[in-house]
KEKE-3310 file (N, C-alpha, C; in steps of 0.2 Angstrom, whole numbers, plus 5000, padded with zeros to 4 digits):
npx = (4806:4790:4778:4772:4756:4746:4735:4741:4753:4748:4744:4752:4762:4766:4771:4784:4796:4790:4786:4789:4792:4795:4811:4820:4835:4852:4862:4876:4887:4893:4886:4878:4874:4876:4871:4876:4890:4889:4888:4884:4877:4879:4871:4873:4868:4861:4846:4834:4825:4816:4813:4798:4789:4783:4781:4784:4799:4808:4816:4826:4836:4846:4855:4857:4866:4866:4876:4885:4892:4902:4913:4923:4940:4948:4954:4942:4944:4948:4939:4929:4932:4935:4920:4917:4923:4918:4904:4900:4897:4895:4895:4895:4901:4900:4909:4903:4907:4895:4898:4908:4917:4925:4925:4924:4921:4921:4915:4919:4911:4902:4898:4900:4902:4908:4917:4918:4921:4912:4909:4907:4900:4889:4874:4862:4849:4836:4823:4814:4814:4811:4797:4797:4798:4784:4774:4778:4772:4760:4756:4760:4751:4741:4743:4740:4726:4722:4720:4711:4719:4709:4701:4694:4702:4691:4686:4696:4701:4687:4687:4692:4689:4686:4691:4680:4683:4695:4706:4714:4726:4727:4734:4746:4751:4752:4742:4732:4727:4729:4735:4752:4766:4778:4792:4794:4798:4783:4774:4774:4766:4756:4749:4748:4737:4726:4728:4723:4717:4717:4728:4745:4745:4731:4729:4736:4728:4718:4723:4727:4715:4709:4713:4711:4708:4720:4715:4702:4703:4713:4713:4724:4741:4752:4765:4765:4771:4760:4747:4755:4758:4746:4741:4751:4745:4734:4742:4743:4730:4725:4733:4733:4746:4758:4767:4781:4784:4775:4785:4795:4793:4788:4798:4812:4816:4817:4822:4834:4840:4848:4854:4844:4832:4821:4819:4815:4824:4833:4847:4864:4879:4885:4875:4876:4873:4864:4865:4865:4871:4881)
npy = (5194:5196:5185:5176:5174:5159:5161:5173:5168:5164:5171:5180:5174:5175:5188:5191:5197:5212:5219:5231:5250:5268:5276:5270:5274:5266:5270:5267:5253:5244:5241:5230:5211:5193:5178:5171:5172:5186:5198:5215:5230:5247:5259:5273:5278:5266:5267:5270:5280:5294:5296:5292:5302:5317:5317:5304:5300:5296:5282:5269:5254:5241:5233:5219:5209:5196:5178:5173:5183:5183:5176:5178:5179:5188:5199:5210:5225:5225:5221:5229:5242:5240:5239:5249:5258:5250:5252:5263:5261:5267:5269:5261:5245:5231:5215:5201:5187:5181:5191:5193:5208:5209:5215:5230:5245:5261:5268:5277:5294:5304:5316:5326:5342:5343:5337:5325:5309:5292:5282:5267:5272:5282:5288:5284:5286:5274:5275:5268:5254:5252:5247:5235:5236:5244:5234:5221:5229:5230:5214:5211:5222:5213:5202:5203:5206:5216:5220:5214:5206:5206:5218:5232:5245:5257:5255:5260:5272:5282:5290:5288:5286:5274:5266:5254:5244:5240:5228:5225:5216:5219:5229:5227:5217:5226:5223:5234:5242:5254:5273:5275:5285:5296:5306:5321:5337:5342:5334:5337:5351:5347:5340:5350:5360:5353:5356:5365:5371:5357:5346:5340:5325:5325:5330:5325:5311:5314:5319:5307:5301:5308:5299:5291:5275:5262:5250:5236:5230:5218:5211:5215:5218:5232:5242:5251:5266:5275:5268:5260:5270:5275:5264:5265:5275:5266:5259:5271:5273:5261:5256:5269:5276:5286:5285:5281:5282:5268:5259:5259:5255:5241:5237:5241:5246:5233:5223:5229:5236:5250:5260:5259:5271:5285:5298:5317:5326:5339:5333:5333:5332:5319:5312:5300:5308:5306:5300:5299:5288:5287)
npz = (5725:5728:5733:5719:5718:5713:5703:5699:5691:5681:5674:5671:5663:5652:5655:5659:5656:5653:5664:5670:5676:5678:5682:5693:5707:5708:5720:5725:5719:5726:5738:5735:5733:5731:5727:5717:5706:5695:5684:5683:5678:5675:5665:5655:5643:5638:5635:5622:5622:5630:5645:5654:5661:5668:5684:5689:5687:5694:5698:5701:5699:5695:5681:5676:5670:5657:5664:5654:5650:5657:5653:5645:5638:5640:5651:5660:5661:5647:5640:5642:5639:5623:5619:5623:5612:5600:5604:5610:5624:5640:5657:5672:5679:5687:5695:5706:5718:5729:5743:5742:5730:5714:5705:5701:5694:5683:5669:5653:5652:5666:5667:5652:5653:5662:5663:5672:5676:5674:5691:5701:5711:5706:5702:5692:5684:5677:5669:5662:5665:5678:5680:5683:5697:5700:5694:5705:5717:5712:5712:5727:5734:5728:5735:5748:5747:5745:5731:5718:5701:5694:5693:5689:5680:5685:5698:5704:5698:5696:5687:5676:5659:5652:5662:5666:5656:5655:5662:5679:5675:5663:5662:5666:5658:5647:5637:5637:5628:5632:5625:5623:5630:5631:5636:5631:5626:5619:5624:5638:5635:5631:5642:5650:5644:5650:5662:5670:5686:5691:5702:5697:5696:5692:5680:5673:5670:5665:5653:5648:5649:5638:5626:5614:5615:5607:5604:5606:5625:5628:5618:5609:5609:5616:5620:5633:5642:5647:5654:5665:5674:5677:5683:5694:5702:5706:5714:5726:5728:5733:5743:5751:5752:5747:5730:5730:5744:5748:5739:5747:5759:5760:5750:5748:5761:5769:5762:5764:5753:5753:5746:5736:5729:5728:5719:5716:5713:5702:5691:5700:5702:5708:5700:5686:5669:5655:5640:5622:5609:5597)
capx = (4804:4787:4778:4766:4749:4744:4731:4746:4757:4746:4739:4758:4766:4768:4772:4788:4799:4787:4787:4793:4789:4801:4815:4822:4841:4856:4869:4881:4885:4894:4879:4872:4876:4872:4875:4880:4891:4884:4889:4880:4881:4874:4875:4871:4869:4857:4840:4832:4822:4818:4812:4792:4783:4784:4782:4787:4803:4815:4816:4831:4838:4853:4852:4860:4868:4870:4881:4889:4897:4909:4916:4929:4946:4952:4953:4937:4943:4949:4933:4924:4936:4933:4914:4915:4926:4913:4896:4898:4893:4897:4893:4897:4901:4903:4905:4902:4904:4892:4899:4917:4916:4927:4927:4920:4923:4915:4917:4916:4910:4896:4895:4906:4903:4911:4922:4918:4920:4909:4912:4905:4896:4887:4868:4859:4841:4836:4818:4808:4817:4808:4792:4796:4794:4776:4774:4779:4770:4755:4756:4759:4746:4736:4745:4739:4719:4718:4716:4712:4721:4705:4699:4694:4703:4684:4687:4702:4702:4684:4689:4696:4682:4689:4690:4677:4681:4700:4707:4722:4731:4729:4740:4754:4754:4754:4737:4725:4725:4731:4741:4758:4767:4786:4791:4793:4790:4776:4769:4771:4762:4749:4746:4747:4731:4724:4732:4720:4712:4720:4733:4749:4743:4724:4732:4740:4725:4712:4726:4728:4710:4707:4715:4708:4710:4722:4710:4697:4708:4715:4714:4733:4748:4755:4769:4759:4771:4754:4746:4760:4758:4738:4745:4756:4739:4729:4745:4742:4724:4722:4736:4733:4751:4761:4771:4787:4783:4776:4790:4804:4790:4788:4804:4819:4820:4815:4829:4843:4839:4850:4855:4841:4826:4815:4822:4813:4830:4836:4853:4870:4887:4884:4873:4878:4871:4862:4869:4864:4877:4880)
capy = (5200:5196:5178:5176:5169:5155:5164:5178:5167:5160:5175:5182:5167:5176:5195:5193:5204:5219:5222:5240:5257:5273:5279:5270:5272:5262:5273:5261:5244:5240:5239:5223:5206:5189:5172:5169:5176:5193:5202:5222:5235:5254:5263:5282:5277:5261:5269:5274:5284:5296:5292:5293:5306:5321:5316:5298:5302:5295:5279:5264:5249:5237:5231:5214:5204:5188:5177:5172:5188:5182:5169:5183:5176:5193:5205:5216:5232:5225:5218:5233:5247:5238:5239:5257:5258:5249:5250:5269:5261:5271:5267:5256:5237:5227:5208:5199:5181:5181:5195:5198:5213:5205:5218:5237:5250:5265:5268:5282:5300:5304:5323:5329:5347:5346:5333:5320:5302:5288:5279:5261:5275:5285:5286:5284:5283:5270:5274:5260:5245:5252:5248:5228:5237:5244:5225:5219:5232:5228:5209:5214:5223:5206:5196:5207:5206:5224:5221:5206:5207:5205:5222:5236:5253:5260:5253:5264:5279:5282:5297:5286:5285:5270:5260:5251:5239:5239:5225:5228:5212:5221:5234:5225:5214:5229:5223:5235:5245:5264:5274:5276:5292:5297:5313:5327:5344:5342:5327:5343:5357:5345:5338:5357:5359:5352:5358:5371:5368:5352:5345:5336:5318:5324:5335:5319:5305:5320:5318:5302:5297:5311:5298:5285:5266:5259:5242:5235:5228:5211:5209:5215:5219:5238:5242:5257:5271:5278:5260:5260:5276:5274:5259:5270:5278:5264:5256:5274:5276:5255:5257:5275:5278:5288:5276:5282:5277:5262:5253:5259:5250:5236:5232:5244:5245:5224:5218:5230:5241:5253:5265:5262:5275:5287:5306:5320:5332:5339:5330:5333:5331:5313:5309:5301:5309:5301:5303:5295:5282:5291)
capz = (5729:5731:5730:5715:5718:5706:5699:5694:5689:5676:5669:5668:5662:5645:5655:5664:5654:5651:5670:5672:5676:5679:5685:5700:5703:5712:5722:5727:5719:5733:5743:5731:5736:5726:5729:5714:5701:5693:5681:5683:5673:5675:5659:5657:5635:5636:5634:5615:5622:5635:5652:5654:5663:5672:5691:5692:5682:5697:5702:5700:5697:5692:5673:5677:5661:5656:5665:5648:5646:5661:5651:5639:5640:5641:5657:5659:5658:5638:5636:5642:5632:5617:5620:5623:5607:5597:5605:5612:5631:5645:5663:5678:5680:5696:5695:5712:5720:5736:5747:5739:5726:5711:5700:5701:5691:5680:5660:5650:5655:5668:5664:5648:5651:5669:5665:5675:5673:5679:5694:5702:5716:5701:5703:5686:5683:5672:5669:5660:5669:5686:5680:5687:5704:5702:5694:5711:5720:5712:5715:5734:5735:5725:5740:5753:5747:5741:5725:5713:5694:5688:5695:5681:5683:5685:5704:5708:5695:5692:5683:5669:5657:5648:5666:5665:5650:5658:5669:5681:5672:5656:5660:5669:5651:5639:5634:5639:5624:5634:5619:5627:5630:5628:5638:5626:5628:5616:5629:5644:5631:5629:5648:5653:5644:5655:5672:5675:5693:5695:5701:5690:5692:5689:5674:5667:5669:5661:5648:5646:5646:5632:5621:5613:5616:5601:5604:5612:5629:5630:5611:5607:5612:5613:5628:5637:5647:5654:5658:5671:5675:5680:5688:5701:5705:5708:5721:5730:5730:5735:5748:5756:5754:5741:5728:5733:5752:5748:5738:5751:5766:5758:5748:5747:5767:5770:5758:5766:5748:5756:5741:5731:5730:5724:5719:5713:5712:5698:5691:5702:5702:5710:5694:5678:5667:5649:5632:5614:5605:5589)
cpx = (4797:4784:4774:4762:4748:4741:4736:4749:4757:4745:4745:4763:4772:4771:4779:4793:4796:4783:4790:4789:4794:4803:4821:4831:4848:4860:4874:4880:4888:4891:4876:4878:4872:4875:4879:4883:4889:4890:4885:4883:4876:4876:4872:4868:4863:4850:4838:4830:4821:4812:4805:4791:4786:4785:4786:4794:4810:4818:4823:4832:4845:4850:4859:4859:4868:4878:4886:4895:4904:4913:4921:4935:4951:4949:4943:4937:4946:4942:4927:4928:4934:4925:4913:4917:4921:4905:4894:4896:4899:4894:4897:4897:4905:4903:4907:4901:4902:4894:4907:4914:4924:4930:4923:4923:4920:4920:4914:4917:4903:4893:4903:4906:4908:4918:4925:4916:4916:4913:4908:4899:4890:4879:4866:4852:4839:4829:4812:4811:4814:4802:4790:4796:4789:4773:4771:4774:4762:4752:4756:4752:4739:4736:4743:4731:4716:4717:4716:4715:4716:4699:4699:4697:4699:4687:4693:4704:4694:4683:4689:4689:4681:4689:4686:4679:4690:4704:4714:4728:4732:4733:4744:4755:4756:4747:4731:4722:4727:4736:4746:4761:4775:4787:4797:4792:4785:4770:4769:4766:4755:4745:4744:4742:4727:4724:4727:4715:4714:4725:4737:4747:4735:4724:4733:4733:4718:4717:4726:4721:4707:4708:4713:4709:4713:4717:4707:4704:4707:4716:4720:4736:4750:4758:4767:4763:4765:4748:4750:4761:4753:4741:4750:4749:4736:4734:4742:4735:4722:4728:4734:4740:4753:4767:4775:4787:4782:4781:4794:4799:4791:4792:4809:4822:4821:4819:4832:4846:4843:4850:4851:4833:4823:4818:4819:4816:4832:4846:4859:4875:4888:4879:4878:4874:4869:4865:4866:4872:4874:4877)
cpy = (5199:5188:5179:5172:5163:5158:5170:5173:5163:5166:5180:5177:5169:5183:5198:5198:5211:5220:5227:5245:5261:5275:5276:5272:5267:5266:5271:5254:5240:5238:5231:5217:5199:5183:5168:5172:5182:5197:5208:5226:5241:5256:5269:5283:5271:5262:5272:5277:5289:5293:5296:5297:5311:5318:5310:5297:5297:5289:5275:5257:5247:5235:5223:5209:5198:5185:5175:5177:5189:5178:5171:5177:5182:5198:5209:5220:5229:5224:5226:5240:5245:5237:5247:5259:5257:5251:5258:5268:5267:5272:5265:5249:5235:5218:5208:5192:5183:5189:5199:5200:5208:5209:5225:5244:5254:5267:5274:5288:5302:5312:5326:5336:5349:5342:5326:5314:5298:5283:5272:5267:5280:5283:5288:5282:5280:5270:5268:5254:5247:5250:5239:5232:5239:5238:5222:5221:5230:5219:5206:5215:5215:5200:5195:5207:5210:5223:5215:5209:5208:5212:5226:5243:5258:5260:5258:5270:5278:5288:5296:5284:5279:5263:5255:5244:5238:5236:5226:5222:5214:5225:5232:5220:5218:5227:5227:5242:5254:5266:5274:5281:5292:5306:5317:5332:5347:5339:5335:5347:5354:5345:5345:5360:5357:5350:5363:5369:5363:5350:5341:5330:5321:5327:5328:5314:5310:5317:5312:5299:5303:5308:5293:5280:5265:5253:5240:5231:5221:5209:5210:5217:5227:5242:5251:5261:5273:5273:5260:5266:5277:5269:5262:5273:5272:5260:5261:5274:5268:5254:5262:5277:5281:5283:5275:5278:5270:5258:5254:5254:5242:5232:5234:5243:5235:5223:5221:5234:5248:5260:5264:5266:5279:5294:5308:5326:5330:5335:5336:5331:5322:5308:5306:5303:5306:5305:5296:5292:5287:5288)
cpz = (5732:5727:5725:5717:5712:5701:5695:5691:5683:5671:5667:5668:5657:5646:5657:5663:5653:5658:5673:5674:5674:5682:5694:5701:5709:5715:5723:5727:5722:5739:5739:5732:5732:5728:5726:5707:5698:5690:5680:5682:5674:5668:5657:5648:5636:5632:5628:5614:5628:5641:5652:5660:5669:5679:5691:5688:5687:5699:5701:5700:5693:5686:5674:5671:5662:5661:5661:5648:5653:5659:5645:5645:5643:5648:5656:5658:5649:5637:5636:5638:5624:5615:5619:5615:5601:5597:5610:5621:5637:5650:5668:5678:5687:5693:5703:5714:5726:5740:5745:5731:5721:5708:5701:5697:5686:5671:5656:5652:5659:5668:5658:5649:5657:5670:5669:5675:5678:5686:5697:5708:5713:5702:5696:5686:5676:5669:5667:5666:5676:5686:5684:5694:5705:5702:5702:5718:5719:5714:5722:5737:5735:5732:5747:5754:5744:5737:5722:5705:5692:5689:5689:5685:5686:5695:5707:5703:5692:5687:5675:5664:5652:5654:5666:5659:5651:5664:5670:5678:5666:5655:5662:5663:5646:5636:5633:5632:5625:5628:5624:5627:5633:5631:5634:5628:5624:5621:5636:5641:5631:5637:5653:5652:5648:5664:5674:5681:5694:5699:5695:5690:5690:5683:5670:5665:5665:5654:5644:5642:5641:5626:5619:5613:5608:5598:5607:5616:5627:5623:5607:5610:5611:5621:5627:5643:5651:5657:5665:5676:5680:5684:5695:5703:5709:5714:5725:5732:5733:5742:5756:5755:5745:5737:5730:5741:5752:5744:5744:5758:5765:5753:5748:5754:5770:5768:5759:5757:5750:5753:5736:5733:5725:5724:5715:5710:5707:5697:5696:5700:5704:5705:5688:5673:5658:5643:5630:5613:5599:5584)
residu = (UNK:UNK:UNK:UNK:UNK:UNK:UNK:UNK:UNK:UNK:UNK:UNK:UNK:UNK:UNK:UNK:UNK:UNK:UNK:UNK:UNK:UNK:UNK:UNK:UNK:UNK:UNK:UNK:UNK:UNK:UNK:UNK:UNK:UNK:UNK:UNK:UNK:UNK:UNK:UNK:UNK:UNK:UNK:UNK:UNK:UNK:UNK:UNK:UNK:UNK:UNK:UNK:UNK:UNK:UNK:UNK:UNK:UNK:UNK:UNK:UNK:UNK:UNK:UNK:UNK:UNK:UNK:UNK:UNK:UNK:UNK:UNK:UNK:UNK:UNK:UNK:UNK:UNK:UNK:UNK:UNK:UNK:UNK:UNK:UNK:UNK:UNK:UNK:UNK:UNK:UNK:UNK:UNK:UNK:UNK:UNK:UNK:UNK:UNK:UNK:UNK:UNK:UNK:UNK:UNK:UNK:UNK:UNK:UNK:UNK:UNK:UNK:UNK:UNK:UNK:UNK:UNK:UNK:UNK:UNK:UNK:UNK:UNK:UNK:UNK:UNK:UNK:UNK:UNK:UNK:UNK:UNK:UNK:UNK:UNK:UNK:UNK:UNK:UNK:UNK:UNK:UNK:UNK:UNK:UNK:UNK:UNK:UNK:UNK:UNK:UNK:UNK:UNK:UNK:UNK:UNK:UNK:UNK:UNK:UNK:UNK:UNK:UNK:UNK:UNK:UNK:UNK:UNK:UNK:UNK:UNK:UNK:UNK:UNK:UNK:UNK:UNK:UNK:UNK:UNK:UNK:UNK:UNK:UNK:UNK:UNK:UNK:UNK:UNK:UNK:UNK:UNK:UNK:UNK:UNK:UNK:UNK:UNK:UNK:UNK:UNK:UNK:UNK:UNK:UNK:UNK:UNK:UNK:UNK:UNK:UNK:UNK:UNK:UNK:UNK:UNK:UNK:UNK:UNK:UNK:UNK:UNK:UNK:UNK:UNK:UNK:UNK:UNK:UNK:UNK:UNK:UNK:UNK:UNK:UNK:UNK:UNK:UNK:UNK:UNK:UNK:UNK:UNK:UNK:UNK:UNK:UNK:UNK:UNK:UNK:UNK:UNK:UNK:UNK:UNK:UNK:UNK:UNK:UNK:UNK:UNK:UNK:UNK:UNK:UNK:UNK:UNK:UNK:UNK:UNK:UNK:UNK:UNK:UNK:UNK:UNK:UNK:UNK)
# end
């Protein structure tokens, strides 16, 4: 999606999987094309937990499998029935060579109280898994000149009173020591505290930096929802543009991203909607 610099590509050599943020979603996995093989799979059950943070709650993404798990001797819909029977999944799977659709179909239930089953057209937000788009967005920016990895939060949130001793590669590794936060309506009760006079993002980073550092940065590991979060800030304020706007300028419209985007509406009828595995 976008190129890495050397200098990134060294300093996240060790980071590539713990590139997310939240929420993005896919509407149509007929709109997605691959050159080779693909096995994708939306699932409305994947997630352990809930999806982080009040505003950026909406974005998307494919959850793209192993190609091993094309190598069943038996049909797809047995192998996917047997899955839901076992392992409780319930979604969407497309396979694809190149340009011809191979396989599409939806599994399980995408609202049980209305009765509506999944389909291959079913928008799901998958929150953490969006966080490789800030990622991307941030290295853009890095490609562009705006910013360097090695820049402290201090430079784009001087509000954060922990920026200072916080460099922008430590968050996009999970190192920077930000506690992490899990949305709850203990985590709104709290950030609400401190909503008076501001707005919701100056509500949240007042919150955030109310809380202590787990570690001095760089010196351990500990995957950080609100790291990512300040991060969505510093693309806007090192940008000029709102975050939403800049992913769709520079990657959703450019790659023919058609049906993927950024939604702040409550769940509909064209949702699937999330449930827990028992």
């Amino acid at each position: 999606m976008v190129s890495r610099g050397e200098s990134a590509d060294i300093k996240f050599r060790q980071a590539d999987s713990e590139w997310r943020k939240v929420g993005t979603v896919i509407q149509n996995l007929s709109q997605y094309y691959e050159d080779e093989l693909s096995f994708i799979v939306r699932s409305t059950n994947f997630v352990n937990w809930r999806c982080l943070l009040l505003r950026r709650q909406a974005i998307v993404v494919l959850f793209v499998m192993s190609l091993s798990l094309l190598l069943f001797s038996n049909p797809i819909d047995e192998v996917m029935n047997k899955t839901i029977a076992f392992e409780g999944f319930w979604g969407a799977v497309l396979v694809s060579r190149g340009d011809a659709i191979l396989h599409a179909a939806g599994y399980g239930m995408a609202d049980i109280e209305r009765n509506i089953p999944n389909t291959p057209e079913k928008k799901f937000r998958i929150a953490s898994i969006t966080k490789q788009f800030t990622a991307a967005a941030v290295l853009k920016l890095l490609e562009e000149g705006t910013i360097s990895l090695s820049d402290s939060v201090v430079k784009f949130i001087p509000e954060f009173p922990n920026g200072e001793r916080i460099l922008i590669h430590q968050m996009l590794n999970h190192s920077s020591g930000i506690p992490t936060m899990i949305n709850t309506e203990q985590l709104l009760e709290e950030v609400e505290k401190f909503g008076e006079g501001r707005s919701l993002e100056e509500a949240e980073i007042a919150y955030i930096s109310s809380l202590p550092l787990r570690f001095e940065p760089g010196n351990s590991f500990l995957y950080s929802n609100s790291a990512y979060f300040l991060l969505s800030v510093i693309i806007e304020r090192a940008s000029g543009k709102r975050y939403n706007e800049y992913l769709r300028t520079n990657f959703f419209e450019p790659l023919g991203m058609n049906n993927t985007g950024y939604d702040y509406n409550e769940y509909d009828s064209g949702w699937g909607l999330p449930y827990y595995s028992d």
